[in-house]
C-alpha positions as CSV (number, residue, x, y, z in Angstrom):
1,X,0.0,0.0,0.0
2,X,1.2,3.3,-0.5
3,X,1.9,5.5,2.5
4,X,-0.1,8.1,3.7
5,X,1.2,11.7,4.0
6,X,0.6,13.5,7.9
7,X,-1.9,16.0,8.1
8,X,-1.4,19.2,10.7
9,X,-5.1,20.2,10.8
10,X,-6.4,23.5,12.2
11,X,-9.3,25.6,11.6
12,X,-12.6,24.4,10.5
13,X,-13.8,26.5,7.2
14,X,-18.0,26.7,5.7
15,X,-18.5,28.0,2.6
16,X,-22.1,29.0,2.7
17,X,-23.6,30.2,-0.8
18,X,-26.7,31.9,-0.5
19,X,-29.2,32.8,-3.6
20,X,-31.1,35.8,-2.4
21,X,-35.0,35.9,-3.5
22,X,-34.9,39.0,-5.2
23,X,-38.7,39.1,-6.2
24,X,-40.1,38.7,-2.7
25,X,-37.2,41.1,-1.2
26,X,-38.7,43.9,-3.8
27,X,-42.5,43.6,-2.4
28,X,-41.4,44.7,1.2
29,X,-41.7,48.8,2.3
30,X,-38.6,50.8,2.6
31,X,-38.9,50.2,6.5
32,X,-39.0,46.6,6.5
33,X,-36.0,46.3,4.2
34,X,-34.2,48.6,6.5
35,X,-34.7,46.6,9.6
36,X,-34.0,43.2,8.2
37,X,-30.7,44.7,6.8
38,X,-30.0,46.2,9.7
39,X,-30.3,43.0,11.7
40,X,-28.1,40.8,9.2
41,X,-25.3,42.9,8.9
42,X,-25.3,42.8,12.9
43,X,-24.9,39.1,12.4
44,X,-22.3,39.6,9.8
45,X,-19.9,42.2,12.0
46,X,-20.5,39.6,14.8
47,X,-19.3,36.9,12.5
48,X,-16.0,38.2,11.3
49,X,-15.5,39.3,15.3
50,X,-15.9,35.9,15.6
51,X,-18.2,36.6,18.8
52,X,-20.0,33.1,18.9
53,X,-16.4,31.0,19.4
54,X,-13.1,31.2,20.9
55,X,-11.3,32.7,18.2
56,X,-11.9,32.9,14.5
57,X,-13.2,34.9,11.8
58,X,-15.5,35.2,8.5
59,X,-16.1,37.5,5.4
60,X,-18.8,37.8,3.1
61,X,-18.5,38.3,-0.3
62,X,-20.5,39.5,-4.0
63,X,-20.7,36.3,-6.3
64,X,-20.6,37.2,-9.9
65,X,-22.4,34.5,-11.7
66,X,-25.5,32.9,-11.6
67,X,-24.5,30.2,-8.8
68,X,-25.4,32.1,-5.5
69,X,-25.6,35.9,-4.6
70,X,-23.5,35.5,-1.4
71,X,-20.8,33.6,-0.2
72,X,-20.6,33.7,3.6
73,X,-16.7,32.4,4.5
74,X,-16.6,31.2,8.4
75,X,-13.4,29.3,10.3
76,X,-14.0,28.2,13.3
77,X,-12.2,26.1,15.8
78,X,-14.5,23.1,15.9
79,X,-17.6,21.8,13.4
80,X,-19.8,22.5,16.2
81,X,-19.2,26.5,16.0
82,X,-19.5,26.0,12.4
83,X,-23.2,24.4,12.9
84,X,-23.6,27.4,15.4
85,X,-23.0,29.8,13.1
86,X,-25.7,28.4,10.6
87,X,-28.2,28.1,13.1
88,X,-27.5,32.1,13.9
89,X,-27.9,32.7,10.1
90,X,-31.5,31.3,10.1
91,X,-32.8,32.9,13.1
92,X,-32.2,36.4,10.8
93,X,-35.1,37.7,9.2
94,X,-32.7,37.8,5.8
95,X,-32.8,34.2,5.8
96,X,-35.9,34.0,4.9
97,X,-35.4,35.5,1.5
98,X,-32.0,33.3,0.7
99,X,-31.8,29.7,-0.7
100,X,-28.9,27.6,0.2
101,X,-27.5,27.2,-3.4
102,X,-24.7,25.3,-2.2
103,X,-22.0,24.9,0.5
104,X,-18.8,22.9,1.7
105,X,-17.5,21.9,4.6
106,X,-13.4,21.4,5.4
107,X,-10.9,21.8,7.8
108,X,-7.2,24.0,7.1
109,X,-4.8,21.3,6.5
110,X,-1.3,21.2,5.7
111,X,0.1,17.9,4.5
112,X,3.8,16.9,5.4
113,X,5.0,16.6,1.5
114,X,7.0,19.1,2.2
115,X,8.4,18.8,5.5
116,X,11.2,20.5,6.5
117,X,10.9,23.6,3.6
118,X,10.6,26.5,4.9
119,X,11.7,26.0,8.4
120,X,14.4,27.9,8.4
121,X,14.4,30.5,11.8
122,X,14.4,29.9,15.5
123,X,11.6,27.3,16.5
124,X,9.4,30.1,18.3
125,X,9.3,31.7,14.9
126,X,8.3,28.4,13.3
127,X,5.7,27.5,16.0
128,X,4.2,31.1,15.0
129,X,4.3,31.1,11.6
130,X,2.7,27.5,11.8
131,X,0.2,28.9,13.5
132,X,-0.7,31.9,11.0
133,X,-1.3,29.0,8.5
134,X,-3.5,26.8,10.7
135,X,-5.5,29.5,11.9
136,X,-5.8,32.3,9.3
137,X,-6.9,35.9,9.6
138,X,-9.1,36.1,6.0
139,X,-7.0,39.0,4.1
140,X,-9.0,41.9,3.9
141,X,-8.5,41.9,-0.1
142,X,-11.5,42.8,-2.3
143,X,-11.5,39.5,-4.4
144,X,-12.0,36.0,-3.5
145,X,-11.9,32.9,-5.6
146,X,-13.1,29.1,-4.3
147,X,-12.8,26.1,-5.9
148,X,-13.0,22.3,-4.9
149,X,-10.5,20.0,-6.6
150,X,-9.8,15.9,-6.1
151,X,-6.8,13.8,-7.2
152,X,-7.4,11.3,-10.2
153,X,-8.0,7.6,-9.1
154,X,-8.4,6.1,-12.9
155,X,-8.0,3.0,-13.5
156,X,-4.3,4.1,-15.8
157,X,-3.9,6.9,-13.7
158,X,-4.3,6.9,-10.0
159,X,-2.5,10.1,-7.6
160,X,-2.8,7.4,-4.5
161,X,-0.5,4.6,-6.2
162,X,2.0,6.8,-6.5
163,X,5.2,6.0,-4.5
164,X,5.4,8.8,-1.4
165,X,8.6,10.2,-3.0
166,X,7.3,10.9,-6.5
167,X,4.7,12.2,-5.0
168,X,6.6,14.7,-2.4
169,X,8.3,15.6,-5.7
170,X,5.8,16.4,-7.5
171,X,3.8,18.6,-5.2
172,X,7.4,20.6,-4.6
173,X,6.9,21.4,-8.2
174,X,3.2,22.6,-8.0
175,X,3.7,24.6,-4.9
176,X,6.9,26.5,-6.7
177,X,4.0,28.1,-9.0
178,X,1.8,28.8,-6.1
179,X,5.1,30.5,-4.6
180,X,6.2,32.5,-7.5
181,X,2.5,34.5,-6.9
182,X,3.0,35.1,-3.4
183,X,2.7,38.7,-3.8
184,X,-0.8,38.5,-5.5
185,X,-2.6,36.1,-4.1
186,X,-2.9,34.6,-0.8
187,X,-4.2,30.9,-0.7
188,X,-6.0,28.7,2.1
189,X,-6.3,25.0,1.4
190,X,-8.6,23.3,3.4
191,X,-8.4,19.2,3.4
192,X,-12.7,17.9,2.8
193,X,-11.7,14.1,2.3
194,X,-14.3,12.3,5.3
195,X,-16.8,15.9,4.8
196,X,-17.9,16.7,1.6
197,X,-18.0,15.4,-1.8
198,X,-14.5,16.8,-3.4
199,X,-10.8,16.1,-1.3
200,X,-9.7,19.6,-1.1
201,X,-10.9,23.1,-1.4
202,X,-9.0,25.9,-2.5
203,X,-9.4,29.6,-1.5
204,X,-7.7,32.4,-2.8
205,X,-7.5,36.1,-1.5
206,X,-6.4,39.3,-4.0
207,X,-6.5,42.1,-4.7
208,X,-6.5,42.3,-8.3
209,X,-9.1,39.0,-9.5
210,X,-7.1,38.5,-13.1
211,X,-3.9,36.4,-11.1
212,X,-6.8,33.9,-10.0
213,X,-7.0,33.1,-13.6
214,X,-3.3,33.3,-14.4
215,X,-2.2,30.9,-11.7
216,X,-4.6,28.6,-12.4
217,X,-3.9,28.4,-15.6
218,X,-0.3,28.1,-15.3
219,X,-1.2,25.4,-12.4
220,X,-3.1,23.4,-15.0
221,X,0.6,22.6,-17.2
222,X,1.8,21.4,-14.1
223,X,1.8,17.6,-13.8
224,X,0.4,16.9,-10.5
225,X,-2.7,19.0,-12.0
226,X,-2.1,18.4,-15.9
227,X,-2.0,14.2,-15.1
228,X,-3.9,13.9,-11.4
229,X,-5.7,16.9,-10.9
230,X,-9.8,17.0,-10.8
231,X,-11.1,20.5,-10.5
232,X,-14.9,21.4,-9.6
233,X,-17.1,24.7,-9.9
234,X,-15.5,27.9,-9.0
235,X,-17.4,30.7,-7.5
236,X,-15.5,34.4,-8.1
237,X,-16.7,37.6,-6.0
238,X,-15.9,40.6,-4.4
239,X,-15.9,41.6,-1.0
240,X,-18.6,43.3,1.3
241,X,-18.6,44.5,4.3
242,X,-21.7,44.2,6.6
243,X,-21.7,48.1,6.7
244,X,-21.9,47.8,2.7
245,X,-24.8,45.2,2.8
246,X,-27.6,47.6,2.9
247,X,-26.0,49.2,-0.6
248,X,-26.2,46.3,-1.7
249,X,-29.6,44.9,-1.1
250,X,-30.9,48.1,-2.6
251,X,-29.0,47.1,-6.0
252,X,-25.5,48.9,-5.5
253,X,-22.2,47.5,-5.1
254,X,-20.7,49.3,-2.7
255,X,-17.0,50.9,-3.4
């Protein structure tokens, strides 16, 4: 059997796409509208404050498309404040005029490929930059990009066959590219093997959304991507604030 590459596992990560029901949002009065905003983007500020768990954060985001209107981002430090935080969504008046168009469930995880790379500083420095990685502030960037991806298990082509060095090899050579855009785009990979239907999900921060397309493109040439790599929908969108959400419901995007 082929070995198994250690996981350090930290925060647990939603992605919660809403579609908002924009036909029954325009028959309610001015006032009405007002107040339900008013509540959500309480809930929203109270999310990224992370209020209902120990530490933690979330953002919320402008999907362009037609797959949802929202995408509420939440890390938690256990599923349980992850349910939490759903539950609080549906007690708001806002729910009620949002479908769940989809969602996925993960946990941060870093995989011991590339052990050792990296590491170079005293081992408080490590410790702490360790835990930067396992428990993320969300860059306050205006773009965000998701996307859920699996490795190939063909019957001629199968990622989990591979011997664990050619492997380690490998993904040293796909996260070189991810590297060499380090100063555009900020990524989280979160590990959903055992919690939803894809093995990883990718999330990526910027500032500018065209190097979401560039790296993933130059990704795809790579061979751990170009032989093994599955990729699923992507959802693209653009920050908001819960001061901004108001703006928005009324039709705006806010600046």
């Amino acid at each position: 059997m082929s070995q198994a590459p250690q996981t350090i596992e930290g925060w647990y990560a939603l992605h919660d796409m809403r579609r908002i029901d924009w036909a029954a949002w325009k028959k309610l009065d001015q006032e009405e509208r007002r107040a339900i905003v008013q509540e959500a983007a309480g809930f929203l500020a109270r999310c990224e404050r992370a209020e209902d768990a120990a530490e933690g954060g979330s953002a919320t985001y402008v999907v362009a498309g037609h797959k949802a209107d929202l995408l509420m981002l939440h890390l938690r430090p256990t599923l349980d404040d992850l349910v939490r935080v759903e539950l609080a969504f549906h007690k708001t008046r806002l729910a009620d005029f949002t479908e769940r168009a989809h969602s996925y469930t993960s946990v941060i995880e870093l995989s011991r490929y590339t052990e050792g790379e990296g590491g170079g500083g005293h081992h408080a420095e490590r410790e702490a930059a360790l835990a930067r990685r396992l428990k993320p502030q969300i860059p306050s960037t205006r773009y965000v990009c998701f996307y859920p991806m699996s490795k190939k298990r063909g019957e001629s082509v199968n990622w989990y066959s591979l011997p664990m060095d050619t492997r380690r090899q490998l993904m040293h050579q796909h996260g070189m590219i991810g590297r060499s855009y380090k100063d555009q785009v900020v990524q989280m990979i979160t590990g959903s093997v055992g919690f939803d239907d894809w093995e990883w999900g990718v999330t990526l921060f910027a500032d500018d959304p065209l190097p979401f397309k560039k790296l993933v493109y130059e990704m795809r040439f790579d061979e751990a991507s170009a032989k093994y790599g599955l990729f699923g929908p992507f959802w693209v969108g653009v920050r908001l604030s819960p001061s901004g959400l108001e703006e928005y419901m009324e039709g705006r995007l806010p600046s």
